[in-house]
C-alpha positions in Angstrom: 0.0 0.0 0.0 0.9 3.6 -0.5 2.2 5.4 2.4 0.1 5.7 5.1 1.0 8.5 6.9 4.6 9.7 8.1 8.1 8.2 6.6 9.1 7.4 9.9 9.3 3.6 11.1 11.0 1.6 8.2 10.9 -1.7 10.1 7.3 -1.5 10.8 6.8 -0.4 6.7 9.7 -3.1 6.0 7.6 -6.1 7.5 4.3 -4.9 6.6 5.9 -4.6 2.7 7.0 -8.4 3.5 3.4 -9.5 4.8 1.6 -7.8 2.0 4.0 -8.4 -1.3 1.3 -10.9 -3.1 -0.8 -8.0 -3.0 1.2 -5.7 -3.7 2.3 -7.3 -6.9 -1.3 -7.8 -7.5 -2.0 -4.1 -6.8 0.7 -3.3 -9.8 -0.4 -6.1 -12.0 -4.0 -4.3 -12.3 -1.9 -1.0 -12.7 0.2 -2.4 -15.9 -2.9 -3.6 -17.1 -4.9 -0.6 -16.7 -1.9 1.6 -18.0 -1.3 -1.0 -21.5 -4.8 -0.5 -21.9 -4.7 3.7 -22.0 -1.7 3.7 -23.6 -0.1 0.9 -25.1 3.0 -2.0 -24.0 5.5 0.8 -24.8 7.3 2.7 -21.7 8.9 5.1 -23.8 5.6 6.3 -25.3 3.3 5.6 -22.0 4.2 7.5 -18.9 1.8 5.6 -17.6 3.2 2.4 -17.9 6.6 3.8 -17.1 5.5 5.3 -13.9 3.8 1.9 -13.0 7.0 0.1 -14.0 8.8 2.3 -11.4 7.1 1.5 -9.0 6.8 -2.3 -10.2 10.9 -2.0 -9.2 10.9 0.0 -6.7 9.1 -3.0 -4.8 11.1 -5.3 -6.1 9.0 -7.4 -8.8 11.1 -9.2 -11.0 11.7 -7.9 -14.4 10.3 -11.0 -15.9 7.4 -10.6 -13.9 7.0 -7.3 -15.2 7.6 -8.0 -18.6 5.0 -10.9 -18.6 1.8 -8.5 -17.0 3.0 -6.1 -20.1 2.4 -9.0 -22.6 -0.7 -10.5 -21.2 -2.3 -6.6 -21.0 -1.3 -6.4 -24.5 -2.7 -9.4 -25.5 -5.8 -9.2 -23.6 -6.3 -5.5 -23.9 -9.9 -5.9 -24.5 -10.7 -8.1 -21.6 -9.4 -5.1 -19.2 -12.5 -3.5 -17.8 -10.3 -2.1 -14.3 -11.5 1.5 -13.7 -10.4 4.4 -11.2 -12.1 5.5 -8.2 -10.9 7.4 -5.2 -13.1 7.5 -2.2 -12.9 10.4 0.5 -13.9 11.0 4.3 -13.5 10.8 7.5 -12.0 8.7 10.5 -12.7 9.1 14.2 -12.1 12.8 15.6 -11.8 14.1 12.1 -9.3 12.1 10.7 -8.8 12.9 7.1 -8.4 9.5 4.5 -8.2 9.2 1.0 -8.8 5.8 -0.6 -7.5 4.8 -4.0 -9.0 1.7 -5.6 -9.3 0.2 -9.1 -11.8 -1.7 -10.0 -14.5 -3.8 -12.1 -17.5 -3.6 -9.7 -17.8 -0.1 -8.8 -21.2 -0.8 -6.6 -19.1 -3.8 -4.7 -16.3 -1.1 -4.2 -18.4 1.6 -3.5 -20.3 -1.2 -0.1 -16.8 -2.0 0.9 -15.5 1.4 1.6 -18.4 2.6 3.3 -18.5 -0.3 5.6 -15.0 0.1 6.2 -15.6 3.3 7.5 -18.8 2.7 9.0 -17.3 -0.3 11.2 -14.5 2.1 12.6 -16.9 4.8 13.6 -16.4 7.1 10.8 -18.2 8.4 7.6 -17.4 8.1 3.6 -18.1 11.9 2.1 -18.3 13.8 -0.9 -15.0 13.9 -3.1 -13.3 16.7 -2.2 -14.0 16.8 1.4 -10.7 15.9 2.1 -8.5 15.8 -0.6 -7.6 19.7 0.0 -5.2 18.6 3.0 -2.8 16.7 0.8 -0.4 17.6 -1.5 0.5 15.1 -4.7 3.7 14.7 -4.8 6.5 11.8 -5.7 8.2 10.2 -2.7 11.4 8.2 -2.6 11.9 6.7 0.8 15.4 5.2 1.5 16.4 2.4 4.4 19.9 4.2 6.2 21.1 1.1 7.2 20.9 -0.1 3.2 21.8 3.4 1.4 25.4 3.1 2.1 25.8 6.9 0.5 26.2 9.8 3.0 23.5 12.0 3.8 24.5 15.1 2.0 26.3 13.1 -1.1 22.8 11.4 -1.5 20.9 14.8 -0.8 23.2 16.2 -3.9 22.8 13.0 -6.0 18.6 13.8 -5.3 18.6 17.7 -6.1 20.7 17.5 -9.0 17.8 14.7 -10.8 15.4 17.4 -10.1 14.1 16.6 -6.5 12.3 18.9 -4.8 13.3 18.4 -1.1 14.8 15.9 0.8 14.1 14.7 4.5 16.2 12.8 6.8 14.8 10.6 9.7 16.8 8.5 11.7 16.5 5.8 10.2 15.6 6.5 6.7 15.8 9.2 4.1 12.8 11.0 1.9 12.9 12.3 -1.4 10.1 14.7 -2.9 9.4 15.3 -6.4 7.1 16.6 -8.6 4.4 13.8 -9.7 6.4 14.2 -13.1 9.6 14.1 -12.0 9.5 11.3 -9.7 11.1 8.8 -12.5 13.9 11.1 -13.5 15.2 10.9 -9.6 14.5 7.6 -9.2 16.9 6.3 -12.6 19.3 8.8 -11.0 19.4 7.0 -7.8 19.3 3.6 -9.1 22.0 4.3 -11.6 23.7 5.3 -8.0 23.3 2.1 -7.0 21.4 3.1 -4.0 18.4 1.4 -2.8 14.6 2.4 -2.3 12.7 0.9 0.2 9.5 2.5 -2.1 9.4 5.3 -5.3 5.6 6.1 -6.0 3.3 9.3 -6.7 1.6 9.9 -3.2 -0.6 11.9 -1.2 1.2 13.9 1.3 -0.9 15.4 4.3 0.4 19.4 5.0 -0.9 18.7 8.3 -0.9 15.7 10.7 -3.5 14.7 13.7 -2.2 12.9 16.9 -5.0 11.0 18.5 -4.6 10.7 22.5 -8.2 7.7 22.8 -7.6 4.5 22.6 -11.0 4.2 21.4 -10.4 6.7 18.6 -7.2 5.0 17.4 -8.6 1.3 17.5 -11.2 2.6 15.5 -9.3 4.4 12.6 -6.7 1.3 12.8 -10.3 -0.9 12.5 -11.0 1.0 9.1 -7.4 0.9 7.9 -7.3 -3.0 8.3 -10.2 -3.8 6.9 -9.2 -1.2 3.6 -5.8 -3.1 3.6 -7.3 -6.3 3.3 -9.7 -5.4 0.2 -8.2 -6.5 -3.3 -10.0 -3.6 -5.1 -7.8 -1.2 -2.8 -4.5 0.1 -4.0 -4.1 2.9 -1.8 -5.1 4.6 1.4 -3.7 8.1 2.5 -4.3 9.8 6.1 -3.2 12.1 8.2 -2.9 11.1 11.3 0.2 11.1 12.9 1.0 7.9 13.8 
C-alpha cells in the first residue's frame, strides 16, 4: 500500500511490505494492465506504464514478472475492464483519509469502503472533502542502514535529478518530487546504486493529527485494516500522525 501516513518507522513499513508483497504485486499487475490498456505496452511512449513500471521495481518485482503482466495486458487489452475510483472521508475525531482503488465492480467497491468506515466509527463523504489537505507529490523513501551513501552526497545526487526536497529521519531518508519528476530521480538513484525501500506518486498530508483515545485509534486502525485487506484497494492516505 501507499504510504500511510509519516516516513518514519522503516521496520514496521519493512515487514508490513514483507506481509503484503502478493498483493502488492497484485495491486501493480492491475496498474500495468490498466496503464497497457490507456496507452499501449511501450514505456517510452506511456508515462503511464513507465510510472507503473517504477514503482513495479521499486518494490522489487522481477523484471520478468514485469515483462509478462505487459504481454498478457497487451494481449488481452480488451478483456481489461479495471476502472479508477478514489473515495474520501473521514475517521474518528476528524481524521482525514483518501482511498485509491481500481476496479471492475464499482457498486461492490463503493459497499466495501463505506463499511469500512462505518465499522470504525467514521463516515465516507463527498469527493473533495478531504482531498484539499494533501499535496500530490513523488516520494522516494530510502532504508539508512541499506543506502550506504552519506546524507548530503545522497541529498546532492537527489537535487541534481530534479528533487524537490529531501528529508532525513533517523532511520531513513525522503525524497520529494514533482508527480512528473519522480522517474527522472529515481533512474538517478538507481544508476547510484542506491536502494529504495519505495518510489511512488503519493498523497502527502500538510498537516498531521495525533490521536490521544484509545477508542479513537482502535477505530481508525479498524478501518485501515479492513481497507488493507480489500483487493480492489490500491491505496489509502491519512493524516494522522501515527
Amino acid at each position: 500500500m501507499s504510504g500511510h501516513s509519516k516516513f518514519a518507522n522503516i521496520k514496521h513499513k519493512k515487514e508490513k511490505n514483507d506481509a503484503a508483497k502478493g498483493k502488492i504485486f497484485t495491486i501493480i499487475g492491475r496498474e500495468i494492465a490498466v496503464a497497457v490498456k490507456e496507452g499501449g505496452p511501450d514505456p517510452n511512449n506511456n508515462f503511464k506504464l513507465a510510472a507503473v513500471i517504477s514503482k513495479a521495481k521499486a518494490n522489487n518485482m522481477p523484471n520478468d514478472t514485469i515483462e509478462r503482466g505487459i504481454r498478457k495486458a497487451a494481449g488481452d487489452s480488451g478483456s481489461v475492464n479495471y476502472e479508477y475510483v478514489t473515495y474520501e472521508g473521514y475517521g474518528p475525531n476528524g481524521i482525514a483519509i483518501i482511498v485509491d482503488a481500481l476496479t471492475d465492480n464499482k457498486n461492490r467497491t463503493a459497499a466495501n469502503i463505506r463499511s469500512a468506515f462505518t465499522k470504525g466509527q467514521g463516515n465516507v463523504g463527498t469527493p473533495g472533502c478531504v482531498s484539499f489537505m494533501f499535496d500530490k507529490r513523488g516520494q522516494i523513501i530510502i532504508d539508512r542502514e541499506e543506502c550506504g551513501v552519506e546524507a548530503d552526497d545522497l541529498m546532492m545526487t537527489a537535487l541534481d535529478a530534479g528533487a524537490e526536497d529531501f528529508n532525513e529521519e533517523e532511520d531513513s531518508f525522503e525524497v520529494l518530487t514533482s508527480p512528473d519528476g519522480l522517474e527522472k530521480v529515481r533512474k538517478a538513484l538507481e544508476d547510484a546504486g542506491i536502494p529504495m525501500l519505495s518510489a511512488e506518486v503519493t498523497m502527502i498530508p500538510q498537516n498531521y493529527v495525533e490521536l490521544t483515545d484509545e477508542t479513537a485509534v482502535k477505530n481508525l486502525q479498524r478501518i485501515l485494516d479492513i481497507l488493507d485487506e480489500d483487493d480492489d484497494v490500491q491505496a489509502v492516505y491519512h493524516n494522522w500522525d501515527e
